[in-house]
N, C-alpha and C positions, 0 to 999 in steps of 0.2 A: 218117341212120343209116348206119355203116360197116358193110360188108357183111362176109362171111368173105370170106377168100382164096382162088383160084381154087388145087386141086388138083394143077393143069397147070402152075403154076409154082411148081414144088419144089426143091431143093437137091439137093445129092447126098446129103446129110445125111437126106433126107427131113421135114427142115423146109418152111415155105412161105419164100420169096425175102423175105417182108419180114418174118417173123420175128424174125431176129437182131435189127433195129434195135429193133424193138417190145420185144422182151424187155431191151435195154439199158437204153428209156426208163421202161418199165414199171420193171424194176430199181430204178433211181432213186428213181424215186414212191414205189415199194412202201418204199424203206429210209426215204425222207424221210418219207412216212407214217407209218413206222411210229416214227420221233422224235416226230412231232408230236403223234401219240397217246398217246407215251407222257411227253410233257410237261403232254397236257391231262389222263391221268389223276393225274399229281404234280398240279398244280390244283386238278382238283376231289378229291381227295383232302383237299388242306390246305382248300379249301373247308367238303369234309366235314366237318372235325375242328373250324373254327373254327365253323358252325353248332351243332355238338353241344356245343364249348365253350358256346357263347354260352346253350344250352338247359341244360348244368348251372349257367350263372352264374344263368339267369331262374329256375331252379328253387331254388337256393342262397338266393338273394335271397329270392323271394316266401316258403319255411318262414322263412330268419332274420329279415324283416318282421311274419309271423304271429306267428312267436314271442315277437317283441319288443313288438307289444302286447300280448301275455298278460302279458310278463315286468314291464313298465311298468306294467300294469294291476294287475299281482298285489303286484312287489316295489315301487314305486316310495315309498312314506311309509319303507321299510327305504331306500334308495338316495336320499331327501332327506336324513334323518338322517345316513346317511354323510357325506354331501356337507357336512351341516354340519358335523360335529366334527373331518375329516380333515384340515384346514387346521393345528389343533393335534395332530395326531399325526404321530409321526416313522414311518417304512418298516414299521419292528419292529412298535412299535406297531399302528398299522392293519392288520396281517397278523394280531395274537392277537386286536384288538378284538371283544367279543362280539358288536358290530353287524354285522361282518365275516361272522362267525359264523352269525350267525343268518340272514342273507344267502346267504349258501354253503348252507346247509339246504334254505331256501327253493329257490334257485335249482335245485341238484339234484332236490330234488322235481320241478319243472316239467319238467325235462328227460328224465326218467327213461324210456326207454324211445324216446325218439324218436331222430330221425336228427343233432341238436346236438351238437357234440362241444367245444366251448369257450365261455363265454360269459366279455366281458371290459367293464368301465365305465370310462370318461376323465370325468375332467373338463375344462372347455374348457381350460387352463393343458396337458394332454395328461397330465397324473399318473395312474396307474392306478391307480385309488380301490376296483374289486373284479377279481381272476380267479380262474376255477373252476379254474388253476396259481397256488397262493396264494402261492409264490415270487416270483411277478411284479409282485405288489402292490408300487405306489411306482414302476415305472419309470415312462422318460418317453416320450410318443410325439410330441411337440412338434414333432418333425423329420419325423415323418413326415407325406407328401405325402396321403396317403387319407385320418389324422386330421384333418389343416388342408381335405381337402374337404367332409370330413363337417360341421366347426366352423362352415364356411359353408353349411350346409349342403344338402351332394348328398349321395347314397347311392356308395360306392362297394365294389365287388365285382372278387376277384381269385382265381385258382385256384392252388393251390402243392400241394408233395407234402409229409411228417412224415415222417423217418425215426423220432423217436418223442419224447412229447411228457408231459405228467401233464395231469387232469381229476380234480376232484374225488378228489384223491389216488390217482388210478390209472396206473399209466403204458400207452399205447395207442401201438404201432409200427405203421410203413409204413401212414398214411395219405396220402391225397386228399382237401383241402380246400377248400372257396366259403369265405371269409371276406370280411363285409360291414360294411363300418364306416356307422352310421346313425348320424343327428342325433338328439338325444331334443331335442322340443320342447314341452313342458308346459303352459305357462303362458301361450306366446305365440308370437310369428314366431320370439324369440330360443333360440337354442340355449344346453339349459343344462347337458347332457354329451352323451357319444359314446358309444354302446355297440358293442361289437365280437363278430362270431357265426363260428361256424366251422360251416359243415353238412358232416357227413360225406357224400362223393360217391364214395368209392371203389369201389362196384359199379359204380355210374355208367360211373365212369373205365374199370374192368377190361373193361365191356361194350363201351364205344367204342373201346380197342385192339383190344380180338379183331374188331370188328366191321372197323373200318380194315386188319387183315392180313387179313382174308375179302377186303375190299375190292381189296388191293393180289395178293395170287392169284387172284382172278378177273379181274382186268385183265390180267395178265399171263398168263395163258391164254387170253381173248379176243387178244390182240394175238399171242400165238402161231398163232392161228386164223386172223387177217384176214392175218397174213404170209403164211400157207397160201395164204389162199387167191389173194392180191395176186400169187404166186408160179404158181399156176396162170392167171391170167389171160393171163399171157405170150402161150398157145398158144390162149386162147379170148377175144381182142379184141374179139369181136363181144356175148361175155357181160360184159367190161368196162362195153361203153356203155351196157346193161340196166342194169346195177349203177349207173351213172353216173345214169339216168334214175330208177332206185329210189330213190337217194337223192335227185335233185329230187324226186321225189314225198315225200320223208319229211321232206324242208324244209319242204316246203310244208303239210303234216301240222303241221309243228311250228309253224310261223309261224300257221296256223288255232288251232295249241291255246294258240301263248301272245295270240292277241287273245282267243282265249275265256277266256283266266286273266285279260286287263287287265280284259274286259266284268266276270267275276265280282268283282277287287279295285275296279272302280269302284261295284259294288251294295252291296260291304261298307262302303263310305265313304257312302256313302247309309245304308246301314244302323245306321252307328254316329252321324253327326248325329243321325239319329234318336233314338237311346238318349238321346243327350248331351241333345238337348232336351226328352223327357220325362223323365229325372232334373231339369235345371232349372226345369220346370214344377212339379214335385213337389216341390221343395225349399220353406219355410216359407219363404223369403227370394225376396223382387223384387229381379231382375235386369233392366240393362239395358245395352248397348253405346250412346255416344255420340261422333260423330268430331266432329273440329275445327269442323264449319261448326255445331255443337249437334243435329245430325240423328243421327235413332235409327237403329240397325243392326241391334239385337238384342233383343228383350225376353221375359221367358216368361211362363207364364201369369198367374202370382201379382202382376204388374205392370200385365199388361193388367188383372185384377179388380179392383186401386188403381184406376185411371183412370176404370175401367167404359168401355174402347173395346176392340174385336179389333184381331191385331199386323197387322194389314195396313191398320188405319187410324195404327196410330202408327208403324211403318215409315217413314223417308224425311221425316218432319214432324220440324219442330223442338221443341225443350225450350217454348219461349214460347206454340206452339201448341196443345197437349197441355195443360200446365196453367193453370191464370189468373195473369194478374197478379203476384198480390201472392205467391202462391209462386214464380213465378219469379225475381221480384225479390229475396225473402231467402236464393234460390240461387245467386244471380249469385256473387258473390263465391268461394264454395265453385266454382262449374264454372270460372272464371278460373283460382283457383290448382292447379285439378288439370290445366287443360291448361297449365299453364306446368311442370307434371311434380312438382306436389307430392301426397302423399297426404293427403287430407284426411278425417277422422271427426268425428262429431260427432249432435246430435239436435233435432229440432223436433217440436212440436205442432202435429196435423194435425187440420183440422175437416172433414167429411167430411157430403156432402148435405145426410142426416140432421140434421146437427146435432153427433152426435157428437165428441167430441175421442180423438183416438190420440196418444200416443208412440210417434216413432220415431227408430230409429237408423241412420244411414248414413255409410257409406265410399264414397270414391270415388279410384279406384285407374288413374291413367295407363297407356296402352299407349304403349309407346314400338317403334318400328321399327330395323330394324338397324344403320341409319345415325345410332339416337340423337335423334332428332325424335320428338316425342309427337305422336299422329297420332289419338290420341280417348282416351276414359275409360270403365272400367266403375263403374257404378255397383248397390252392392249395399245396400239399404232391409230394415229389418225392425221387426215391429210389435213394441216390447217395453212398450206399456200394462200389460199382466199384470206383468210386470217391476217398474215405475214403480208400479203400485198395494199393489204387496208391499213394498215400500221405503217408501211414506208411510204404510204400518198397521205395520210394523215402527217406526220411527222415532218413528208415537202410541204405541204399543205400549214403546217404551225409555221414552218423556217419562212414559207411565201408573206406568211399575215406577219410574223415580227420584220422582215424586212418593210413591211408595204408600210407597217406603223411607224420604223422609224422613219420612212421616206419623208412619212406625213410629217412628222415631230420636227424635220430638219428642213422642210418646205416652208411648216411655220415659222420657225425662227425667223428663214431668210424673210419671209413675206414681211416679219414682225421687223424685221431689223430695215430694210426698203421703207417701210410706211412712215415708221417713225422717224429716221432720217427727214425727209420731207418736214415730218408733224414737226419736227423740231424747230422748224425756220417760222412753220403757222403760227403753233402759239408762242412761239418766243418774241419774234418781229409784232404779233399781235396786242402783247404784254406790252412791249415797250410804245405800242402806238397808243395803248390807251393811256401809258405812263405821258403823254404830251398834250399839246392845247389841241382839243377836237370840238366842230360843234358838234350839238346835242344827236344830230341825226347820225353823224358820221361817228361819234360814241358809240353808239345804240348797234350800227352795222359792226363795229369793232368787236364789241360784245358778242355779236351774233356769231362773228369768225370763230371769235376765244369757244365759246361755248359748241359750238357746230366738232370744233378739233378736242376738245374734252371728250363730249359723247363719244365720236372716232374709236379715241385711245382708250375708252372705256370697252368699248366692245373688242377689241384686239386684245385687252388685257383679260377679257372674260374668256375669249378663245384657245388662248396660250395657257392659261390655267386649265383649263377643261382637256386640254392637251397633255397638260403635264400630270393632273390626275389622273387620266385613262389611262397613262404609260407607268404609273409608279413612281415618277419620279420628282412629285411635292413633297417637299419635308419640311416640317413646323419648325420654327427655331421656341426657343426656350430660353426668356429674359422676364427681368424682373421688371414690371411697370406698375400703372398706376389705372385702377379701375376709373375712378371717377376722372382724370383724364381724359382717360379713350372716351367716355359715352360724353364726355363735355365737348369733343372734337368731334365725333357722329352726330350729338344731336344738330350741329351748328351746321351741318356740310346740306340738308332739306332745308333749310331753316327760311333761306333767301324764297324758293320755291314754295312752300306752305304761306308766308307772307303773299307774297302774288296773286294765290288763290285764296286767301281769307278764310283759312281754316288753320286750327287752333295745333299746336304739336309742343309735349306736355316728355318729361321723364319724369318716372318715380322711383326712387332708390330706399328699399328698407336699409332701417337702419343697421343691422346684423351685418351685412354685405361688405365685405373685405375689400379698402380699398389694395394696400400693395400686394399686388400676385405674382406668381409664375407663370409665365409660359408664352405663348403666339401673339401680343397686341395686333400686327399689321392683320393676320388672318380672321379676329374677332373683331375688329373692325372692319374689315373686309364683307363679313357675314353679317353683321347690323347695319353696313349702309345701304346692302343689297334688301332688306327688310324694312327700311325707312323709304329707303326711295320708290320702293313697289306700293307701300300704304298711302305714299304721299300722291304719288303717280294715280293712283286709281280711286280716292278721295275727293269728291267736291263739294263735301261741306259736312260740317261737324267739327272734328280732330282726328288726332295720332296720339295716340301715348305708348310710351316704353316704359315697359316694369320691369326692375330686377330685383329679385328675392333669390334667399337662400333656401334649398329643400335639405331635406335630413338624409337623404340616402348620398352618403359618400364622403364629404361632401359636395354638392354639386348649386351651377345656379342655376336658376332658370330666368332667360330673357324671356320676356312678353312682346308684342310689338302689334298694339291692338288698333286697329281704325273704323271708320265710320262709312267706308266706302260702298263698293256698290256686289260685294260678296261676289261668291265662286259657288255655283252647283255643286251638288253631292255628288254628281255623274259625271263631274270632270276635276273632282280632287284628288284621284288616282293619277291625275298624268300631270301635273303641278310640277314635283319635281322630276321629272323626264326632261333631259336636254334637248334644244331645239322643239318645246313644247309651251304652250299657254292654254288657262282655263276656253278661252273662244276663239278663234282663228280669225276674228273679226276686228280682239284685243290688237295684234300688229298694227292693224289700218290705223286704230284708233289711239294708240298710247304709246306704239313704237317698242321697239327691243329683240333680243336674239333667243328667248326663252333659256339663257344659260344660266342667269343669276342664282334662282332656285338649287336647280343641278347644281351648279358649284356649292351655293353655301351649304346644302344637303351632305355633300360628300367631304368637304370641309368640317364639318361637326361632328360625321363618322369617325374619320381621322382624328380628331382632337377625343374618343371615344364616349360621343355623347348619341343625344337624340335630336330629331327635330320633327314636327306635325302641324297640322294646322283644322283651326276649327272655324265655320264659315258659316253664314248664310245668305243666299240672296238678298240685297235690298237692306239688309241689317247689319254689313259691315265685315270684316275677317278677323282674326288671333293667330297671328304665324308665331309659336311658341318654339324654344330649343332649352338642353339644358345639356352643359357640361360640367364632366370634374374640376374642381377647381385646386390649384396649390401656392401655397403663401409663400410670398417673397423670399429670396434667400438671403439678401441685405437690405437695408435700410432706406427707404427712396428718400431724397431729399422733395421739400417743394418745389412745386412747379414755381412758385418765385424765383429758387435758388439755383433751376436749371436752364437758366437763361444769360446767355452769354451778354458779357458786357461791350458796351462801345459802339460806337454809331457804325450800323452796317453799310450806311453808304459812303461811309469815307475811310478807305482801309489803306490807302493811298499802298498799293503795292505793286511791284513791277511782275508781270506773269507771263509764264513762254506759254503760248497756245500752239498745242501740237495738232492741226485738225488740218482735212484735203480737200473734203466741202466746203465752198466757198459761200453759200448761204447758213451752212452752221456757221464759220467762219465770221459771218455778218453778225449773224444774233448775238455769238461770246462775247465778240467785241462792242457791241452797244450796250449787255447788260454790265460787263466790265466799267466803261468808260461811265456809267451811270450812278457805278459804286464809289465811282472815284479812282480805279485801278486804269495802271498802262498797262498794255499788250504787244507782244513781239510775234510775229502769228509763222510758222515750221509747217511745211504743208505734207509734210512727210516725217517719217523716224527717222530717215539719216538727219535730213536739217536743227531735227530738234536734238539730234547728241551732239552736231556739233556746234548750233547756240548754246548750250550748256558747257562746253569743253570752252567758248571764249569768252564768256560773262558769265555772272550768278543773276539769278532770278530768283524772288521770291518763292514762288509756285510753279508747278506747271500743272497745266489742263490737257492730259494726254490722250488722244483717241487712239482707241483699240483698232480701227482698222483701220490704215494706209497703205498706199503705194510704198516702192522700193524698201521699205522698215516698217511692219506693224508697231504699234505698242507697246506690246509686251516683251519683245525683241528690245526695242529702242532702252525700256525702261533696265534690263537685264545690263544693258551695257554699261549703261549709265550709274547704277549700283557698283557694277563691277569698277566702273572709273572709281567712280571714289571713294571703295576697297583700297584700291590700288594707291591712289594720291594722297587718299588721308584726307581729300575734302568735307565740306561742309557735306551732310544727307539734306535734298533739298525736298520737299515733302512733291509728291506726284499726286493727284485726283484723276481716277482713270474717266473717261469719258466714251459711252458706247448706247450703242443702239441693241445691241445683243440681247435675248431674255433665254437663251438655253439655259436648263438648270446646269449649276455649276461654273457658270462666268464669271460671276463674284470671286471666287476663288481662285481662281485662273490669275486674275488680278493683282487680287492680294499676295499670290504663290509667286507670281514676277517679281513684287516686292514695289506695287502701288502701295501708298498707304490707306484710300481714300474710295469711294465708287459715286458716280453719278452718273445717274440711268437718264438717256435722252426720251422726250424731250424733256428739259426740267425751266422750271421758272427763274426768273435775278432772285426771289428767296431763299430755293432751294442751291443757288451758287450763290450767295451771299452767306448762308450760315454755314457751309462748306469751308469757303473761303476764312471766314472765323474763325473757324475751331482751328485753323492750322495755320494761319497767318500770328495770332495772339496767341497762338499754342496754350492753347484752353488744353486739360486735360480730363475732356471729356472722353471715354467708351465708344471703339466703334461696335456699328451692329453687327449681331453674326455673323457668318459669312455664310447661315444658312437663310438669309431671309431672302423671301424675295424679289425678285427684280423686277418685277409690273404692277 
């Protein structure tokens, strides 16, 4: 310890003799000290401020994180959708898109009120697919350095100021912002956009300035002080060395309190293994660590209870050890290629003591080292039996509904093929009864039959379609016809009906409107009768009208089919087209029907890849509108003058083998026959009818598909085949069936019928049959895709 200086040797100054030097050196000190201070408070200053940054980035981060799984969780089926459609939209576009829109609602809602001050989506190309500044929608961040980190995805986080900016159509100035660009990963490891957050931090920020100028005035008042007092030590040397020894002591102070900060960060590292292992104990997934030599490292609970051993026996033992045999051996493979640094997944059945069998599923995920050498594997097991057993009752469960569907599908038929048998003898015997002298009353009940067995076979043929839809198996055919035709033959089919009730039914055909087309006549007929007959049906007074126009998109038309009727609620034109449905449930009692027509023509128009809608109002009538593509003819139609067979239909005088086992169809053929002017020779079976063909010729034959001892198509193969053989005349066959499965048509013609007539059918519809192949007209038959009800 340096002592004071002896008062006896003084200056003349009245200093002490070794003063001046002291106060020189001291001088020194004191200014260089007081650099050095005032470089280490610039330091820990900029220290300060990077800490406090670093606490608003962690703050910035962890809300734009929380927030983005809300934002994910909440908006994310709006934000696929975007994702899908925004590849075909232009900039403009995607900014008015309502999906945009409803997005921006959305998102604002979520934010409302919190500290979020921009939210922004990428897609991985870096297009800006949403921002709450809807101006921004469409640029590109492709170049930027944070997107391309995020793509691969890291989080990154960066602090900036806003002189002023828009939000949700707001403009906000002189902010401070954490903007954090994150990976959204959905579905997998793979990144499938970027989402971009801005947290507002500007109290933050304003708090940390002021706090840093506190900071930087109280330093510079301290260091006013220590100059003070570095400036009086001159004269008291001896309280220097005190000072000197205080501050060893406040070293040593400090060097005690930072090994008690290492002792405490070394308990918190204990501390947090801790956690970390009872989270992996707790997790439904067995984990474990394995290095290179196959020796365990790590494993948590839910592994050791697989094993049935504690980690301290499977610790330090190898993979072969641990389990038997014969699983380690169908491991091998899989633990090779993942220390050769492949990821491997995959699953085995697991038998377990018991007996039991588990599914399981496992990855196993290389560690590699910094030097790039894989140096062991974690492997992560999980039990997905429950999984695996909802998959194979799902899968009985699909195989039960496609059998029960076709049960239905082949229930129908039969029902359809029974019904119509019968319906064939109704309205055929009905036909011909009003073909004779009736009085007026006994007419009028004839009528009643005819039409009572029409509605019938109307509804069976609305069932079997709605049948054939549900299962997949309608298909449109594709022929050339004639527009004004078909709506010439729709509008005529209400026509009787609208007459009755004394209201007016009207078409309008612009002039633009293409008569010869491509594609489905019987199906768009089918769809405007179902349209006519609803407006006509639920109309009692005013009109009907149908309009056809062309629209510019595609090209496409649009049928109108407007009336005057008694309109539909807006609270029950959701369930309009729903099958086994009607506007009021009252509508049945009142007007009849199966609520199928809609349904069908609805799913009818899908298929032909159009639209259909309707616009209503009570009391003021309905608009059941539709529009499909349309395509022009691929030959030339002739007219409808010139497509009309010549010669009197009821005199064809030809001789016909009727091949039929029904003896009431058997009745109908032969009196519409005998009507036309044709004989009949009637084969109640297939064999009979090959071998009246094997000892006479006949003009025709009328062959039914289903009989005793020889069906049909049997009969007619033979019969081919004879006169293959013999070199006879080809005598023309017209199949005759009650049948509607899709694909009978074909069956038919595959036998080598030439001809189809679908029961029940009318003396017209066998009279122009009978024409085309009696006069051997060379007219086209129709596909063999059209259908059969």
């Amino acid at each position: 310890m340096i002592t004071p200086v002896s008062t006896s040797a003084t200056s003349a100054a009245g200093w002490p003799a070794a003063e001046p030097q002291a106060f020189k050196l001291l001088r020194y000190f004191s200014v260089v000290s007081f650099v050095c201070i005032a470089l280490a408070v610039i330091v820990f200053w900029q220290l300060d401020q990077r800490v406090r940054t670093h606490e608003l980035y962690a703050l910035g981060n962890h809300n734009n994180q929380a927030l983005t799984q809300t934002l994910l969780n909440t908006l994310w089926p709006d934000l696929k959708e975007l994702m899908r459609i925004a590849p075909n939209l232009s900039d403009d576009a995607l900014r008015t898109h309502p999906q945009t829109l409803i997005l921006n609602d959305a998102a604002q809602a979520l934010v409302r009120g919190g500290s979020t001050a921009k939210i922004k989506f990428y897609n991985v190309e870096g297009r800006t697919l949403y921002s709450s500044e809807l101006k921004q929608i469409g640029q590109s961040q492709a170049d930027n350095l944070a997107f391309k980190a995020a793509v691969s995805g890291t989080v990154t986080t960066a602090l900036n100021h806003r002189d002023t900016f828009e939000v949700f159509g707001k403009t906000v100035a002189q902010r401070d912002l954490v903007s954090t660009y994150m990976p959204v990963q959905r579905d997998s490891n793979t990144t499938n956009a970027v989402i971009e957050l801005y947290d507002d931090v500007t109290p933050f920020v304003a708090r940390m300035k002021a706090s840093g100028q506190n900071f930087i005035l109280s330093t510079i008042l301290i260091l006013l002080l220590l100059y003070a007092v570095l400036f009086c030590v001159v004269r008291h040397a001896d309280k220097v060395l005190r000072r000197q020894q205080e501050r060893l002591s406040e070293n040593m102070f400090s060097a005690t309190q930072a090994q008690a900060e290492l002792a405490r960060a070394h308990r918190s590292l204990l501390d947090s293994e801790t956690q970390i292992q009872l989270v992996n104990d707790a997790l439904p997934v067995m984990i474990a660590y394995v290095d290179r030599d196959e020796r365990y490292g790590y494993v948590n609970a839910q592994y050791c209870e697989w094993v049935k051993r504690s980690r301290d026996e499977i610790i330090g033992t190898t993979i072969s050890t641990v389990h038997n045999e014969q699983l380690y051996l169908q491991f091998r493979g899989n633990i090779v290629r993942a220390l050769a640094g492949e990821r491997v997944t995959g699953t085995f059945a697991y038998a377990s003591r018991s007996g039991k069998t588990y599914d399981i599923a496992f990855t196993f995920i290389p560690r590699i080292d910094s030097a790039g050498s894989v140096i062991g594997f974690y492997a992560l097991l999980e039990d997905i039996t429950e999984q695996k057993n909802n998959e194979r009752a799902l899968q009985a469960a699909t195989h039960a509904a496609e059998a029960a569907n076709h049960a239905k599908s082949h229930f129908l038929a039969n029902m359809s093929h029974e019904i119509r048998t019968p319906m064939n003898g109704v309205i055929g015997m009905t036909e011909m009864l009003l073909g004779g002298e009736l009085s007026g009353k006994q007419r009028e009940y004839a009528r009643t039959i005819r039409k009572s067995g029409e509605s019938l076979l109307h509804i069976i043929n609305d069932i079997l379609d709605f049948s054939k839809i549900e299962a997949g198996k309608l298909d449109l055919e594709n022929i050339d016809f004639s527009l004004h035709d078909l709506l010439h033959e729709v509008a005529a089919m209400p026509a009787e009906q609208a007459t009755h009730k004394g209201i007016r039914l009207d078409s309008r055909i612009a002039d633009d409107v293409p008569d010869a087309l491509h594609g489905d006549p019987t199906r768009l007929r089918q769809i405007l009768t179902n349209l006519l007959g609803n407006a006509v049906k639920f109309t009692q007074r005013g009109g009907v009208t149908l309009n056809v126009q062309c629209v510019d998109e595609g090209p496409r038309l649009r049928f109108e089919v407007i009336d005057t009727g008694i309109g539909i609620p807006a609270n029950t034109r959701d369930r309009l087209f729903q099958p086994f449905t009607q506007a009021d449930e009252s509508i049945t009692r009142r007007f009849g029907g199966t609520g199928l027509g809609l349904a069908i023509s609805r799913q009818l128009v899908e298929l032909m890849h159009g639209k259909i809608d309707v616009v209503s109002e009570p009391g003021c009538g309905t608009t059941f509108w539709f529009e499909i593509p349309i395509h022009g003819a691929r030959q030339l139609l002739l007219p409808q003058s010139h497509k009309l067979t010549s010669g009197n239909a009821h005199d064809l005088q030809c001789h016909v083998l009727l091949a039929e086992d029904n003896a009431v169809n058997q009745a109908v053929a032969n009196a519409m026959l005998s009507s036309i002017g044709c004989t009949a020779e009637v084969a109640t079976n297939g064999l009979q009818a090959v071998e009246a063909l094997a000892a006479r010729e006949f003009d025709i034959v009328l062959m039914d598909c289903n009989m005793p001892e020889l069906d049909g198509w049997e009969a007619t193969r033979r019969l081919r085949a004879h006169e293959a053989t013999c070199g006879a005349r080809r005598t023309p066959i017209i199949a005759l069936t009650a049948n509607a499965l899709p694909g009978d048509r074909e069956c038919c013609l595959a036998a080598g019928m030439d001809d189809f007539l679908s029961k029940p059918f009318t003396r017209d519809a066998l009279s122009n049959v009978l024409m085309r192949w009696v006069k051997r007209e060379e007219i086209p038959l129709q596909s063999p895709k059209s259908s059969l009800s």
